[in-house]
py3Dmol code that shows the C-alpha trace and the ligand (Angstrom):
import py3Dmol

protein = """\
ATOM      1  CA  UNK A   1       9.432 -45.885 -31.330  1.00  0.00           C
ATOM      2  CA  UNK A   2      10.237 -44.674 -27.658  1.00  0.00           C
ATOM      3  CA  UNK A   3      13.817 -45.195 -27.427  1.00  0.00           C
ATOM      4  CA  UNK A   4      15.728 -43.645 -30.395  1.00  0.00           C
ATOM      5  CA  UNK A   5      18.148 -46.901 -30.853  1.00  0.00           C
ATOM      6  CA  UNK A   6      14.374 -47.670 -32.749  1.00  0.00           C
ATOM      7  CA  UNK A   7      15.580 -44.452 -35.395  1.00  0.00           C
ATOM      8  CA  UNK A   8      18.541 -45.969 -37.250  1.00  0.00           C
ATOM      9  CA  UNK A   9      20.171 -48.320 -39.221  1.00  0.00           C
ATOM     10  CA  UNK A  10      23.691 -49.541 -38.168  1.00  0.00           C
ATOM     11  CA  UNK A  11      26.776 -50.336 -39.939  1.00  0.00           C
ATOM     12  CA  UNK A  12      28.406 -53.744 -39.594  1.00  0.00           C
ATOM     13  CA  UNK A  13      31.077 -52.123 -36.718  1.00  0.00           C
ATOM     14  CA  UNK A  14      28.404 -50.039 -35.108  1.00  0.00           C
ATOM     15  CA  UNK A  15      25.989 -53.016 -34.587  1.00  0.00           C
ATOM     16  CA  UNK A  16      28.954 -55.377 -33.405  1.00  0.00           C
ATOM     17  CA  UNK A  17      30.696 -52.981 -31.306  1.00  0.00           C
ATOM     18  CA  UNK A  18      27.561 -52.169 -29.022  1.00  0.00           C
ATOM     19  CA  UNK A  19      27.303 -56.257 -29.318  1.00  0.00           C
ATOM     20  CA  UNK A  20      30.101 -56.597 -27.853  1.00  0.00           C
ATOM     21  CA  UNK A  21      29.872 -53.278 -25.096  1.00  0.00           C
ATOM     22  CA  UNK A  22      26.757 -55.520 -23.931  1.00  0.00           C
ATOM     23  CA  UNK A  23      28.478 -58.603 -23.200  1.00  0.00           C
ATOM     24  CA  UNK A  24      30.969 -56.920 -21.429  1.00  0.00           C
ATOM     25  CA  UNK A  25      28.884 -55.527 -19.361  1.00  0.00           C
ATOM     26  CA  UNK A  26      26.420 -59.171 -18.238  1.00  0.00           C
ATOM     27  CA  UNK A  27      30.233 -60.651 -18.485  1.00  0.00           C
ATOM     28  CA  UNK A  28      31.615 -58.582 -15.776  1.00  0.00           C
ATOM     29  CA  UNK A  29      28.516 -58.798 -13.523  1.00  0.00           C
ATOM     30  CA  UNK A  30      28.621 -62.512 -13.101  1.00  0.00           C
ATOM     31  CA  UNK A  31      32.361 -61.835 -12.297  1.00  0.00           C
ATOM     32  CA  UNK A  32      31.520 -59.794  -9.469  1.00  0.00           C
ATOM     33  CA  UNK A  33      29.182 -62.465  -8.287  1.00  0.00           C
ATOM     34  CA  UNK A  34      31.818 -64.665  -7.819  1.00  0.00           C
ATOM     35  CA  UNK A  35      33.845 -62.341  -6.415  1.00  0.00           C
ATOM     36  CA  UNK A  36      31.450 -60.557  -3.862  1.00  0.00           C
ATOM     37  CA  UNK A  37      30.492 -64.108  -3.048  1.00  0.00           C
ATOM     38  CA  UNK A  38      33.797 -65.698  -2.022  1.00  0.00           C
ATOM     39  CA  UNK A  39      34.756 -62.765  -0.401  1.00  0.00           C
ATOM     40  CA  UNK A  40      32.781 -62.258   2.208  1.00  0.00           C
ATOM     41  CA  UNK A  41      34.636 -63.623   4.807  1.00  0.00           C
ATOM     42  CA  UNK A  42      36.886 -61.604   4.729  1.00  0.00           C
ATOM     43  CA  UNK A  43      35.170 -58.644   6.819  1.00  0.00           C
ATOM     44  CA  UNK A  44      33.747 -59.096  10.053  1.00  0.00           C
ATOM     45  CA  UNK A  45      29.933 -59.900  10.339  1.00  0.00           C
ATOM     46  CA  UNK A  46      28.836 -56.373  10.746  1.00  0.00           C
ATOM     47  CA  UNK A  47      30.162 -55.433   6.746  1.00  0.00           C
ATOM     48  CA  UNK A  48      28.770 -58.690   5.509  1.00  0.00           C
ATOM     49  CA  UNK A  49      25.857 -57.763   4.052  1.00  0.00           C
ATOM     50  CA  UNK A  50      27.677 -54.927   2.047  1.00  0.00           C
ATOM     51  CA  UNK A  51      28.905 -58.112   0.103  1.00  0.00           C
ATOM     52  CA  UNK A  52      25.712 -59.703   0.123  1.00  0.00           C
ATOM     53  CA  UNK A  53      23.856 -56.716  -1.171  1.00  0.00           C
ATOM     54  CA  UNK A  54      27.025 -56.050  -3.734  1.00  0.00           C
ATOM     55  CA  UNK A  55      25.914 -60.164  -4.764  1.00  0.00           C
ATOM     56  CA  UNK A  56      22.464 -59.128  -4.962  1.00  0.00           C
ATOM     57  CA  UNK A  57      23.633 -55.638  -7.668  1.00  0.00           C
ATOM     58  CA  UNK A  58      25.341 -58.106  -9.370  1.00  0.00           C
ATOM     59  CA  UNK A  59      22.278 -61.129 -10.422  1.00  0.00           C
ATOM     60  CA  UNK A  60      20.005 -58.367 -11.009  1.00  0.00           C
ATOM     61  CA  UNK A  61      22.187 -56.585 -13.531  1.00  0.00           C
ATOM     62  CA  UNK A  62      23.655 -59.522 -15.230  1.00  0.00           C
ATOM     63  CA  UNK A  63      19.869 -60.597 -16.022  1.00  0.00           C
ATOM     64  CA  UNK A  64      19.062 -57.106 -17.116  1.00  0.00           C
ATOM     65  CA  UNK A  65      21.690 -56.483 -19.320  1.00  0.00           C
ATOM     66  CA  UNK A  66      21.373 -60.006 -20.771  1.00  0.00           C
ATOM     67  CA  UNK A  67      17.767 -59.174 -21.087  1.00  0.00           C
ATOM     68  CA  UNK A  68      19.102 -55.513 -22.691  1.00  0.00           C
ATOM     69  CA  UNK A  69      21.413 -58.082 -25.016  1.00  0.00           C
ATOM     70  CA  UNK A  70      19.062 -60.528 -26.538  1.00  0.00           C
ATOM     71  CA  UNK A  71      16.914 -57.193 -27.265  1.00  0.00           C
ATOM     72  CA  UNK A  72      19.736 -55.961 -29.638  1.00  0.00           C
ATOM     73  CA  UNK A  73      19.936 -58.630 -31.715  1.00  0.00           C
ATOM     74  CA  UNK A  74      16.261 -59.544 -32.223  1.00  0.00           C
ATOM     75  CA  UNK A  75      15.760 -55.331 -33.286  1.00  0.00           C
ATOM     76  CA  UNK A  76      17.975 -55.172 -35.936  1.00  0.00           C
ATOM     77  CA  UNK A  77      19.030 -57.856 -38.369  1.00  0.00           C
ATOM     78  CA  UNK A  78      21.136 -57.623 -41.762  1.00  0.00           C
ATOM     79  CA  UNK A  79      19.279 -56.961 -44.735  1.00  0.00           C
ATOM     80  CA  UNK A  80      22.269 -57.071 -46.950  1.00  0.00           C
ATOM     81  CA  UNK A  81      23.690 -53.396 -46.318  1.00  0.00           C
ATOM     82  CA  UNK A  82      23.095 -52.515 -43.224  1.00  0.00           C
ATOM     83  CA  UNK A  83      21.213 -53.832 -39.341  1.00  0.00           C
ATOM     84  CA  UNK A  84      18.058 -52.104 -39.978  1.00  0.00           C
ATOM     85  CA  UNK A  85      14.925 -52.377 -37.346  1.00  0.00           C
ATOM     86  CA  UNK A  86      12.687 -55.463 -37.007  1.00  0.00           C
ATOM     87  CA  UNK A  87      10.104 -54.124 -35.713  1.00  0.00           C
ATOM     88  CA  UNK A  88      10.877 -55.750 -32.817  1.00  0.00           C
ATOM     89  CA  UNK A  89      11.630 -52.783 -30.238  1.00  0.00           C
ATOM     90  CA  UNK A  90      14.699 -52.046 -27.966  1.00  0.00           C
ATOM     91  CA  UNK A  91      13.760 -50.164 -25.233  1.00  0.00           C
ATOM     92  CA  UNK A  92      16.322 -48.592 -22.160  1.00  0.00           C
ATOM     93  CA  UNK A  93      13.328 -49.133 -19.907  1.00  0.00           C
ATOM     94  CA  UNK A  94      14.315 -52.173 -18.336  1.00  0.00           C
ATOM     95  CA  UNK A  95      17.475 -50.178 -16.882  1.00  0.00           C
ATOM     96  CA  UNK A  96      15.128 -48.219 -15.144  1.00  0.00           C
ATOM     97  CA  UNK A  97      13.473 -51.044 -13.643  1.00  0.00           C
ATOM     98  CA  UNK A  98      16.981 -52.553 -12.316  1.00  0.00           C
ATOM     99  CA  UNK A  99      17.967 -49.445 -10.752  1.00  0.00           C
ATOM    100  CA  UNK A 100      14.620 -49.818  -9.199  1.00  0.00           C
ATOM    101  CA  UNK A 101      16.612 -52.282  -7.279  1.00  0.00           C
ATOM    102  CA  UNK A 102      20.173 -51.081  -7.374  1.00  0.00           C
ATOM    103  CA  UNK A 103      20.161 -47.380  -6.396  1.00  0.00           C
ATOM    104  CA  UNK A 104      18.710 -48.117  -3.194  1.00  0.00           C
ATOM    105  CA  UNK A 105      20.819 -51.482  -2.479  1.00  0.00           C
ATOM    106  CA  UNK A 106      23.958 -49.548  -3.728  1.00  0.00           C
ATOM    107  CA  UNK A 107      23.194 -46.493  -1.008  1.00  0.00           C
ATOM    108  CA  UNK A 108      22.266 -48.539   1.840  1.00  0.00           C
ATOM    109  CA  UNK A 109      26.008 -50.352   1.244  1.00  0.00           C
ATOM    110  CA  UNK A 110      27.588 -47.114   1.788  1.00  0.00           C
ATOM    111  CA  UNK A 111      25.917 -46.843   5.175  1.00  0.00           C
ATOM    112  CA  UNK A 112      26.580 -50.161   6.493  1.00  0.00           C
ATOM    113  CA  UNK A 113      30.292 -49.823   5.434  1.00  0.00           C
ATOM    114  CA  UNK A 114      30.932 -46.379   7.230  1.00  0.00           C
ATOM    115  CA  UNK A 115      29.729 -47.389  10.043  1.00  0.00           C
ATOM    116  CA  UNK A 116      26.731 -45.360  10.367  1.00  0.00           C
ATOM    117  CA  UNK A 117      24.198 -46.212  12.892  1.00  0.00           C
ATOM    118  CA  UNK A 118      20.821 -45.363  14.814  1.00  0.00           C
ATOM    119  CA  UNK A 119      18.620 -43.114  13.596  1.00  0.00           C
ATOM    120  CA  UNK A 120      21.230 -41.329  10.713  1.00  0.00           C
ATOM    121  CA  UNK A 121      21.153 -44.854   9.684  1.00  0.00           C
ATOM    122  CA  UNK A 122      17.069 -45.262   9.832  1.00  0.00           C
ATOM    123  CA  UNK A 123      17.174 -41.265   8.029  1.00  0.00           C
ATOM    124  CA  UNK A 124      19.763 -41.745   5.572  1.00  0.00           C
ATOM    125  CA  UNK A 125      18.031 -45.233   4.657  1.00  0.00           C
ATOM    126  CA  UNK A 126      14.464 -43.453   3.423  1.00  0.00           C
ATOM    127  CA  UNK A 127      15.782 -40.768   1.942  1.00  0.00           C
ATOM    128  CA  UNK A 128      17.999 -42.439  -0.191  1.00  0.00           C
ATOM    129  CA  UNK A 129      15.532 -44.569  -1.380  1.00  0.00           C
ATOM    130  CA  UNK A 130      12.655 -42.173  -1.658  1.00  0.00           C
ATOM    131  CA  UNK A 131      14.691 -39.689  -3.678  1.00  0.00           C
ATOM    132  CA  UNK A 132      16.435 -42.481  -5.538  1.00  0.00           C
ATOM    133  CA  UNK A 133      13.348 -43.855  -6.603  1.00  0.00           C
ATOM    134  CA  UNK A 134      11.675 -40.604  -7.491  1.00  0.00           C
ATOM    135  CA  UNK A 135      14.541 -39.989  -9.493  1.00  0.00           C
ATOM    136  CA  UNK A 136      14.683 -43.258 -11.645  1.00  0.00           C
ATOM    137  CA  UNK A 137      10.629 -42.565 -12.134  1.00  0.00           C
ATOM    138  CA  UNK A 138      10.491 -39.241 -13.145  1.00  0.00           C
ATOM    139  CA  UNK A 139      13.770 -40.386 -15.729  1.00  0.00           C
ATOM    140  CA  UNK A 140      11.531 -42.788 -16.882  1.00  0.00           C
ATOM    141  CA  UNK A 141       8.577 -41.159 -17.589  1.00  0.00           C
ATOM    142  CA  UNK A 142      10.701 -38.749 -19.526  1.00  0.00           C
ATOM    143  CA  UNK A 143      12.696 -41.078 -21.662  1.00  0.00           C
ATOM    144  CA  UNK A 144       9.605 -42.003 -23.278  1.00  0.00           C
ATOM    145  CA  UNK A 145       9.790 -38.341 -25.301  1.00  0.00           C
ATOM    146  CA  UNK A 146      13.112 -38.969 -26.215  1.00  0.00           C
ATOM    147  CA  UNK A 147      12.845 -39.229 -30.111  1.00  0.00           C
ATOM    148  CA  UNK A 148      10.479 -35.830 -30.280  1.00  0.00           C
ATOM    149  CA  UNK A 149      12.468 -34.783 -27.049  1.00  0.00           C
ATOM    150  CA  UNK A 150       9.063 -33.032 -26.544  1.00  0.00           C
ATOM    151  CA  UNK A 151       8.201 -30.788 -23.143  1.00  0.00           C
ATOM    152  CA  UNK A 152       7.746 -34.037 -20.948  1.00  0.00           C
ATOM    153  CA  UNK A 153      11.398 -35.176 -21.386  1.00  0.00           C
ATOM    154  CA  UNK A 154      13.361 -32.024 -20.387  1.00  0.00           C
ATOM    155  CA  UNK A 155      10.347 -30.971 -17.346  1.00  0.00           C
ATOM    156  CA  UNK A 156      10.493 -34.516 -15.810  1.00  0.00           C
ATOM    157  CA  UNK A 157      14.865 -34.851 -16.765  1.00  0.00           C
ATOM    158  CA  UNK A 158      14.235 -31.841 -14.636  1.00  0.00           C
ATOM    159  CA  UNK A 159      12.531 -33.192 -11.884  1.00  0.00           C
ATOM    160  CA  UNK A 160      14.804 -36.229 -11.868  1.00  0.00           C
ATOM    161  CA  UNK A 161      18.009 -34.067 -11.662  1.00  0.00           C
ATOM    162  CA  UNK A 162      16.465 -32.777  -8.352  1.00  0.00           C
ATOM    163  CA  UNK A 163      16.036 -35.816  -7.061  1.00  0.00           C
ATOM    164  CA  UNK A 164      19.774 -36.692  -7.763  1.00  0.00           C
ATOM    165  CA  UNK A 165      20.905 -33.483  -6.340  1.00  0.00           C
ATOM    166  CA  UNK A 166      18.943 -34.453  -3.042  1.00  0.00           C
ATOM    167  CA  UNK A 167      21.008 -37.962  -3.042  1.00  0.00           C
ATOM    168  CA  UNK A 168      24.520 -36.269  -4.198  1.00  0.00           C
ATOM    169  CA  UNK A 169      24.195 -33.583  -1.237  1.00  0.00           C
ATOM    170  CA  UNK A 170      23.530 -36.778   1.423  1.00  0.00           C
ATOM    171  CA  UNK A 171      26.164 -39.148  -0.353  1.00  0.00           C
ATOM    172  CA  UNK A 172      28.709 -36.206   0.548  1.00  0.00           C
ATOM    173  CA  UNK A 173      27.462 -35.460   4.059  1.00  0.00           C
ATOM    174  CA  UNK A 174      27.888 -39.033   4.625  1.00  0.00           C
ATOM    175  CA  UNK A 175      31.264 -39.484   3.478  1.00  0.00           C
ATOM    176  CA  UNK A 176      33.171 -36.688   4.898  1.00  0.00           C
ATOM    177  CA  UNK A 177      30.866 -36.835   8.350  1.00  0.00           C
ATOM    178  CA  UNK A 178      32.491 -40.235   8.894  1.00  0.00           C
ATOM    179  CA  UNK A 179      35.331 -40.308   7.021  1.00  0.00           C
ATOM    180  CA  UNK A 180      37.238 -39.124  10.232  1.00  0.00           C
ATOM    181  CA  UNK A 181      36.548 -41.538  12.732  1.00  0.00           C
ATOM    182  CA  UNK A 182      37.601 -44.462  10.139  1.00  0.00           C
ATOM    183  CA  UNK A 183      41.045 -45.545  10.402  1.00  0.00           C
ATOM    184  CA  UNK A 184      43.606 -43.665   8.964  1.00  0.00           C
ATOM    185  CA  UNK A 185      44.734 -46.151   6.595  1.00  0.00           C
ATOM    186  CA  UNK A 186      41.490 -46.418   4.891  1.00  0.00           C
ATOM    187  CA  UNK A 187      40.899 -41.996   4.341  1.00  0.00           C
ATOM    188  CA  UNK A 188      42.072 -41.894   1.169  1.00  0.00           C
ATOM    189  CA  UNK A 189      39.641 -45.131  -0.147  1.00  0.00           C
ATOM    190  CA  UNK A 190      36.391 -43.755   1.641  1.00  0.00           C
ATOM    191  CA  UNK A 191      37.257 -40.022  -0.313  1.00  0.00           C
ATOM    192  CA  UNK A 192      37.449 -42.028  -3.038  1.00  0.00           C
ATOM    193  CA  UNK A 193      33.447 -43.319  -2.579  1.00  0.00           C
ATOM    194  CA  UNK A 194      32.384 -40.185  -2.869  1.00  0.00           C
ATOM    195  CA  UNK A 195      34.397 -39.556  -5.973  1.00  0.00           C
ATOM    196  CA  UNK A 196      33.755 -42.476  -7.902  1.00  0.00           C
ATOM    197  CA  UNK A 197      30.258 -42.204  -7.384  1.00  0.00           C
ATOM    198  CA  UNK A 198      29.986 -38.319  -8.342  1.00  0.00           C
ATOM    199  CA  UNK A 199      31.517 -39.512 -11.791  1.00  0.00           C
ATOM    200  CA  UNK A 200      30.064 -42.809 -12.580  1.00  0.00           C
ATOM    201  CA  UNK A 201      26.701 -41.868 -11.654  1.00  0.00           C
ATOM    202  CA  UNK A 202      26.620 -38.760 -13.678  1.00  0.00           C
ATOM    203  CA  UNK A 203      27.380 -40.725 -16.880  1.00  0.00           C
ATOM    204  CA  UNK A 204      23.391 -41.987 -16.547  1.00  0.00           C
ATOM    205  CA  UNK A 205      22.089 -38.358 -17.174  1.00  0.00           C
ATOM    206  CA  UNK A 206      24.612 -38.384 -19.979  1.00  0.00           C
ATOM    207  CA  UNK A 207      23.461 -40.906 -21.746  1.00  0.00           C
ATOM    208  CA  UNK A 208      19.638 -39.844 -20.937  1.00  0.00           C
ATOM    209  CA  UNK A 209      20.535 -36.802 -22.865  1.00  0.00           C
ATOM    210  CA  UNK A 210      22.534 -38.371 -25.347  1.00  0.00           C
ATOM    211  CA  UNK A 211      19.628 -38.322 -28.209  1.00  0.00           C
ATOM    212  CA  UNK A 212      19.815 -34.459 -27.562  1.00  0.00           C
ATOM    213  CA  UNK A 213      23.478 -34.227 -27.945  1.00  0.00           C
ATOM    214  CA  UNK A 214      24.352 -36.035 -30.615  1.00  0.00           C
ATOM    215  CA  UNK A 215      21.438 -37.455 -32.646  1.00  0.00           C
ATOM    216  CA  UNK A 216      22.440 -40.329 -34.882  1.00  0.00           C
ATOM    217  CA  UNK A 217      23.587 -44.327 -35.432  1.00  0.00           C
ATOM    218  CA  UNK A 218      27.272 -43.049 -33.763  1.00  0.00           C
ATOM    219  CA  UNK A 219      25.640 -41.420 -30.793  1.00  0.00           C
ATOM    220  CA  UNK A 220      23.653 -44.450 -29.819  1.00  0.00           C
ATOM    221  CA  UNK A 221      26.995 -46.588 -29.794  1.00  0.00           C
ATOM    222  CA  UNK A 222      28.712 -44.015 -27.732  1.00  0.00           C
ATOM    223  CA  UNK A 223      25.219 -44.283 -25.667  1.00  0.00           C
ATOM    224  CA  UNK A 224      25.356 -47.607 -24.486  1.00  0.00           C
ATOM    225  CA  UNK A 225      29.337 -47.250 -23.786  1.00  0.00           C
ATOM    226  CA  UNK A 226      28.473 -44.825 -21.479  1.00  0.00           C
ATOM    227  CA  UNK A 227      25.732 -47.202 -19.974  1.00  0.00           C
ATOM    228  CA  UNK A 228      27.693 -49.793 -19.876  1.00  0.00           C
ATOM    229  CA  UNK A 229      30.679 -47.500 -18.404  1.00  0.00           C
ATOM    230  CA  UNK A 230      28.207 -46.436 -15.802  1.00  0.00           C
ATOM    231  CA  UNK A 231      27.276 -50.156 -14.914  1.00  0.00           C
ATOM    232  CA  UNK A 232      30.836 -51.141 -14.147  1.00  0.00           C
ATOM    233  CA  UNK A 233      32.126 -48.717 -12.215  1.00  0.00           C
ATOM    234  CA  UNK A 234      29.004 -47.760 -10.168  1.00  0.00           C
ATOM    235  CA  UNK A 235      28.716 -51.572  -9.131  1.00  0.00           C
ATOM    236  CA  UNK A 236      31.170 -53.517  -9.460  1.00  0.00           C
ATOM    237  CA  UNK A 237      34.339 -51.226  -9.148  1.00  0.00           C
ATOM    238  CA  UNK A 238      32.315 -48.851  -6.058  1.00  0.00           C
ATOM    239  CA  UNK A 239      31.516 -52.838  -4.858  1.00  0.00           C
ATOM    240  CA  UNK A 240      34.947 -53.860  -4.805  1.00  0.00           C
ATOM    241  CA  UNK A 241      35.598 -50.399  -3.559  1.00  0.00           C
ATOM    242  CA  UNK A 242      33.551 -50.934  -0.753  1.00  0.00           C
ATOM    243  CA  UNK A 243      34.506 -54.711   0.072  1.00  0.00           C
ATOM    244  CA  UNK A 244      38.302 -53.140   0.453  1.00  0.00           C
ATOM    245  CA  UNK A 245      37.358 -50.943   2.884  1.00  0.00           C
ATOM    246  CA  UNK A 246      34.967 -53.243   5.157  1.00  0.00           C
ATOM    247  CA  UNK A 247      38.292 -56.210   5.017  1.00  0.00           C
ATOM    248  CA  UNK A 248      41.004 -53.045   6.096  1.00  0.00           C
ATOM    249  CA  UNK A 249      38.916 -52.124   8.878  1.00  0.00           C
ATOM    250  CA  UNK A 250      38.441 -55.346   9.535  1.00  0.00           C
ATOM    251  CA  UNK A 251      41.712 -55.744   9.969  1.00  0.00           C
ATOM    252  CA  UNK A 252      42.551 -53.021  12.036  1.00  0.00           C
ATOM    253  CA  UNK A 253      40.014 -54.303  14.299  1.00  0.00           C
ATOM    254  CA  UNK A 254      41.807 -57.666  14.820  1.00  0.00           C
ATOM    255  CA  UNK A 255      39.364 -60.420  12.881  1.00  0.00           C
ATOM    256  CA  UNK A 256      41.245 -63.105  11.585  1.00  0.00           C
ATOM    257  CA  UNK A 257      40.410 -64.032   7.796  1.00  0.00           C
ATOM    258  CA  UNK A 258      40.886 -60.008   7.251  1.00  0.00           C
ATOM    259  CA  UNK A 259      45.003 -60.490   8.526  1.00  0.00           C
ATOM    260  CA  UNK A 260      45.025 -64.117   7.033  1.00  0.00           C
ATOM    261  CA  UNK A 261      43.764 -62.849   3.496  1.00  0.00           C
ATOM    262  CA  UNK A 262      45.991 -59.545   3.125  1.00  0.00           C
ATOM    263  CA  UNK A 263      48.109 -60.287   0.366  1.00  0.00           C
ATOM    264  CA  UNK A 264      50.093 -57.260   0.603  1.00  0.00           C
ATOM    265  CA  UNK A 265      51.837 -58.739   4.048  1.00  0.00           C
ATOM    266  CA  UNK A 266      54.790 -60.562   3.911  1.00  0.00           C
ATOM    267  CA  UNK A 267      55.067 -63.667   5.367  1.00  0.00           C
ATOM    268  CA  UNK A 268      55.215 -63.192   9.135  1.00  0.00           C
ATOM    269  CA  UNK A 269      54.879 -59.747   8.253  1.00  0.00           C
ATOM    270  CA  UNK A 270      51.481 -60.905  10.901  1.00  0.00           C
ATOM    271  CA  UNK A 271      53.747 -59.841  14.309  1.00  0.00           C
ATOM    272  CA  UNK A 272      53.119 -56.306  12.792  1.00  0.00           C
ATOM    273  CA  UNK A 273      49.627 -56.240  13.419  1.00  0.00           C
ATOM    274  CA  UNK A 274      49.184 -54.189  16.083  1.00  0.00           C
ATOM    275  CA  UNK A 275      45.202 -54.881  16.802  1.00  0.00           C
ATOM    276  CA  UNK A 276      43.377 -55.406  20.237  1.00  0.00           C
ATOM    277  CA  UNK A 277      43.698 -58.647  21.351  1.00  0.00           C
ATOM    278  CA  UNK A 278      46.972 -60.058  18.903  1.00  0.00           C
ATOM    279  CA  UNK A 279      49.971 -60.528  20.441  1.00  0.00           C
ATOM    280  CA  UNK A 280      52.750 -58.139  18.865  1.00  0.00           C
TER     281      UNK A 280
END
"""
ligand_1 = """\
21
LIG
C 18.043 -39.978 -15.108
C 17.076 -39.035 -15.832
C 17.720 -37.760 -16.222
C 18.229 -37.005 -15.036
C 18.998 -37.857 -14.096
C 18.972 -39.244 -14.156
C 19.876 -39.961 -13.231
C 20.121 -41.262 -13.194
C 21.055 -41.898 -12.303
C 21.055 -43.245 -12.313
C 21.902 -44.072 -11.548
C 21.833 -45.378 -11.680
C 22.659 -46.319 -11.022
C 22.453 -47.595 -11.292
C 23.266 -48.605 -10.767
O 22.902 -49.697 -10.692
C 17.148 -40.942 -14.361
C 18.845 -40.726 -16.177
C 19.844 -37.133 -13.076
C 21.981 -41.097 -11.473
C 23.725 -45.905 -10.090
"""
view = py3Dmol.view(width=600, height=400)
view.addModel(protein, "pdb")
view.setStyle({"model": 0}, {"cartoon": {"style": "trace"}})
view.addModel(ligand_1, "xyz")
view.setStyle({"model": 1}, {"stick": {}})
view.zoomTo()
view.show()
């Protein structure tokens, strides 16, 4: 049955809670869209495409995990005690298949946002995607032993997890390597890129071993709230994350809609701007 969620039967709250997890989760991706969309503006040209590529996360996701959704309710229907399987199969693969698409986008917005350049830009580009791709592979040729949790799913978990160190070591390089030649006022946000992604991102191993933790109807509804967990904050919270940082520096550099759309000024509070090129 590949994916263990195939194993059980589910109570009423169990089935409806994870239900509900998953409609959170397409729910607050087409939020972002509208966000990452309207907000673009805000940051000069040159951090654009963070928000473009944060737009792009966010369609890709919201038809996955709708995708994810309708696959949950055609698996398991009531058969007067309990959701028991269809024979219909829900399968985690077609996470895999978006991160296909987000790892790499999600990386590459990192890069554009600090300000990197050249040929760390051209380096840091292919190895983020060539490890984050052989890690999402090697996960998902494992994942397919989860139920016997046979040799293949801890040697290529393994393999996976070596991949993810690779991108973890690089994700730190890059953020305290530029971290210092951002402005002051945004330090404290770009430290907190690096730590938001060290957590959220780990939560995906944890649920990949989740079967091996904790083996049962509970476990998979404490799986897919860490999935969904994961999903959030790893793209739309480290999005929003990101479009703060490209509108502050923005700022600091003097373009317009960043100063116009501050909220935290006061009015007139613009005279204490002090950016190339505004009057004082
Ligand atoms: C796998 C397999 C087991 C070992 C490790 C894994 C790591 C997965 C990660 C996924 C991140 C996904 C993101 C998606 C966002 O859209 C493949 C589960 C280490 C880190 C950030």
């Amino acid at each position: 049955p590949v994916n263990v969620e195939n194993t059980f039967t589910y109570d009423f709250f169990q089935y409806t809670i994870v239900s509900h997890v998953f409609t959170f989760g397409y729910a607050a991706m087409a939020a972002g869209l509208v966000y990452f969309v309207l907000t673009s503006k805000n940051s000069l040209p040159r951090y654009q495409l963070s928000s473009t590529l944060s737009a792009v996360v966010m369609l890709s996701a919201f038809l996955e995990l709708l995708v994810i959704s309708q696959k949950w309710d055609s698996a398991f229907s009531w058969d007067g005690e309990a959701f028991s399987p269809t024979g219909t199969l829900f399968s985690n693969g077609y996470r895999y298949m978006n991160w296909t698409i987000d790892v790499p986008v999600l990386l590459l917005q990192m890069l554009i946002v600090l300000g990197v350049t050249g040929a760390a830009f051209r380096r840091g580009w292919i190895v983020f995607t060539v490890a984050g791709l052989g890690m999402i592979y090697t996960g998902y040729a494992g994942q397919f032993y989860e139920v016997e949790r046979s040799a293949p799913f801890w040697i290529w978990g393994s393999i996976s997890t070596v991949f993810f160190l690779v991108i973890l070591a690089l994700v730190y390089r890059t953020v305290y390597g530029n971290v210092g030649r951002l402005p002051a006022e945004v330090r404290p946000l770009v430290k907190a890129v690096w730590w938001l992604l060290l957590v959220s991102w780990m939560l995906y191993p944890g649920a990949y071993l989740m079967p091996a933790i904790w083996d049962s109807a509970d476990g998979v509804v404490a799986r897919q709230i860490t999935y969904t967990v994961a999903d959030v904050t790893s793209k739309v919270v480290y999005g929003i994350l990101l479009a703060v940082i490209a509108r502050k520096v923005s700022k600091h550099e003097g373009h317009d809609e960043a100063v116009a759309s501050d909220v935290t000024m006061p009015r007139g509070g613009i005279t204490d701007v002090a950016a190339p090129g505004r009057a004082a």
